[in-house]
N, C-alpha and C positions, 0 to 999 in steps of 0.2 A: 636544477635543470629547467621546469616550468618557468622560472624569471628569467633565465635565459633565453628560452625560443620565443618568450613575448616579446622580448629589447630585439628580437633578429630580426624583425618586422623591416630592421633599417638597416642592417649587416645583410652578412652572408648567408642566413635562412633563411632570410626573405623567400626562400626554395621552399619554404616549409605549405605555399600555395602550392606548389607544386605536387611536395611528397610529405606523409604526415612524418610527426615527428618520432626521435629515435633515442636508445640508450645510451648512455655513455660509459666506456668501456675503460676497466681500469687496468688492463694489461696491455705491455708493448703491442703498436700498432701493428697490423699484417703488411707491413711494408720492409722492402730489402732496394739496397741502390744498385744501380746499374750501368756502367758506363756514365753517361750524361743525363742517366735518370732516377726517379724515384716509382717503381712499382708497387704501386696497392695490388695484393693478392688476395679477391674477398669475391664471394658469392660464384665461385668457377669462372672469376676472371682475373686476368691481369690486365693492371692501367697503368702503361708507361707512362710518366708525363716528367715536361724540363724541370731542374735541379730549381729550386728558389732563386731568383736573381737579383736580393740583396745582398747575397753572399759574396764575398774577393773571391775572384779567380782563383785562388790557393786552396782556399776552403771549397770550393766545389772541386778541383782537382787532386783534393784529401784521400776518397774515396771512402767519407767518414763523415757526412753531412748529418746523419740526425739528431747526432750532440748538440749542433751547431745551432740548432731551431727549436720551438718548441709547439711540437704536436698534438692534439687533440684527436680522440676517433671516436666514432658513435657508428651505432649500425643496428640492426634486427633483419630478419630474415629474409629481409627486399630490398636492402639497400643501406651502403655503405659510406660514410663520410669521412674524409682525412681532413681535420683542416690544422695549418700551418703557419707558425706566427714567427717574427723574430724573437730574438733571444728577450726575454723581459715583457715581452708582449701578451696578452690575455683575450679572450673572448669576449669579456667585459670589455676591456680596454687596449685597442686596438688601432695602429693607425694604416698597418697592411696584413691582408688576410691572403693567404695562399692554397686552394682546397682543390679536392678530385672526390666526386659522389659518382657513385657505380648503384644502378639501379634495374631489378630484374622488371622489364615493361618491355617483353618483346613484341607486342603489338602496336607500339606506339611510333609514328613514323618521326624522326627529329626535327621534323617543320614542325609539327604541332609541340613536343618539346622545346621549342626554343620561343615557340608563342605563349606557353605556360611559363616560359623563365620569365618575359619580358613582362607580360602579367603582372606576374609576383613582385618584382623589381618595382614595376610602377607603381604599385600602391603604398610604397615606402616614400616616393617623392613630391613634391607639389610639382602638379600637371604641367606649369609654364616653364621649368626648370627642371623639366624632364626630358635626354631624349637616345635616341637606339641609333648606331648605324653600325654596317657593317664593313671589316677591312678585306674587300674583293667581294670577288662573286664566288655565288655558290655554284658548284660544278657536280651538276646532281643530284647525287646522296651525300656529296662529300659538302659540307657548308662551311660557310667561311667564319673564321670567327667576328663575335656581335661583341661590339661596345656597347657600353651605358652611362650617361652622365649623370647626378643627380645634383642639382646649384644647394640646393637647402632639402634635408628633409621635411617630411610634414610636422606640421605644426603640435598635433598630439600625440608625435614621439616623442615628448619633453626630455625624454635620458640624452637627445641626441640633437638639441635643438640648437641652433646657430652651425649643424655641421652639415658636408655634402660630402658624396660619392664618388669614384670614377672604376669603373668595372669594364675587363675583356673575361670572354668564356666561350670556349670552342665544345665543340658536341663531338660524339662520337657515339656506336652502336654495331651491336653484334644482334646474329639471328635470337640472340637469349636477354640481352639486354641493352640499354644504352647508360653513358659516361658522359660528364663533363668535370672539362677543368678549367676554374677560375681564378681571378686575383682581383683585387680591391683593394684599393689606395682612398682613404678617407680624412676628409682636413677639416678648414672652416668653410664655412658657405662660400661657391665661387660663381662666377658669373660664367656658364655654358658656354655660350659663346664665345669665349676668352682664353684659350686653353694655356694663356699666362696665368693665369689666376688657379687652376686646376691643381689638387693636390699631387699630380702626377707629374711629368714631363713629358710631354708629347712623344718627344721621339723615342723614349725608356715607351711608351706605352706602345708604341708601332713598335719597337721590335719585341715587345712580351706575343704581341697578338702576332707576330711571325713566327716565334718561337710558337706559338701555340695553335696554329695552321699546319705548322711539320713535323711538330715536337710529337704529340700523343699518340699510343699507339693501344687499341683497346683489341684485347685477342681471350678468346675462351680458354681456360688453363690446359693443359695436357691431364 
């Protein structure tokens, strides 16, 4: 687990600026699906969020998606991580990461959380080939979800070198804690500017960050 949250400097713990790190848990996750989602049930919350979207339509219309993926959880008593890989896919060796952390920091407003994600995110990338926008405006409290590029990671993350990023992550927050849920698509170094060259597809990644604008729903448990 130690070799792991160092390699994540340029993954998906890159959060790990954010939140220290956590166990890993060897029983089935505290998730159940739902209609069109997957709820994490962890720390007196539930976190809707959308079904995986490399899955066929069949396989999400299953109502039997977590064979289908293979899951990872980690947690300790402030915060909870689901993350989510295709079928064959690892931690180590990943080229799309699908995750919802639930974190008890009721004091924290989600502007300053999303300036600690962007943080953390950027000091996995070289500066020039780094960069944040967002899809819409924030209305609020309610914020829009943030993108992230990354062309090439930094140069002494040698596990990860010759490769780049492309990340959307929407916030959410209850009077007891805040949520988010991400995705990440990771290839070989690409030219930012160029969103041909991007491991992603442009418009797959506009409608992930739609889905994840209307999709989440973070509610304290009953």
């Amino acid at each position: 687990m130690a070799k792991r949250m160092a390699l994540a400097l340029a993954a998906s713990l890159a959060l790990a600026a954010v939140v220290p790190a956590m166990a890993q848990q060897a029983a089935p996750p505290p998730v159940i699906e739902r209609g069109n989602s997957l709820v994490l049930q962890a720390l007196g919350h539930d976190y809707a969020v959308p079904l995986p979207d490399w899955l066929t339509p069949a396989e999400r219309l299953s109502g039997n998606v977590l064979p289908l993926v293979d899951p990872v959880y980690n947690a300790d008593p402030k915060q909870s991580l689901l993350e989510i890989y295709p079928k064959g896919e690892t931690p180590e060796n990943w080229t799309t990461l699908y995750a919802a952390r639930i974190t008890l920091d009721a004091g924290r407003p989600l502007t300053d959380y999303r300036s600690a994600v962007m943080f953390g995110y950027s000091q996995t990338c070289k500066p020039e080939l780094t960069g944040f926008f967002k899809f819409g405006e924030d209305q609020g409290e309610v914020l829009a979800p943030l993108g992230f590029v990354c062309g090439a990671y930094m140069d002494n993350l040698a596990s990860y070198k010759g490769q780049g990023e492309v990340m959307v992550v929407s916030f959410s927050k209850t009077a007891k804690g805040v949520a988010i849920v991400y995705q990440e698509w990771r290839g070989p170094a690409f030219d930012p500017s160029d969103p041909k060259t991007w491991p992603v597809d442009a418009e797959r990644l506009k409608q992930r960050a739609e889905q994840f604008r209307t999709g989440p729903a973070l509610t304290l448990a009953d």
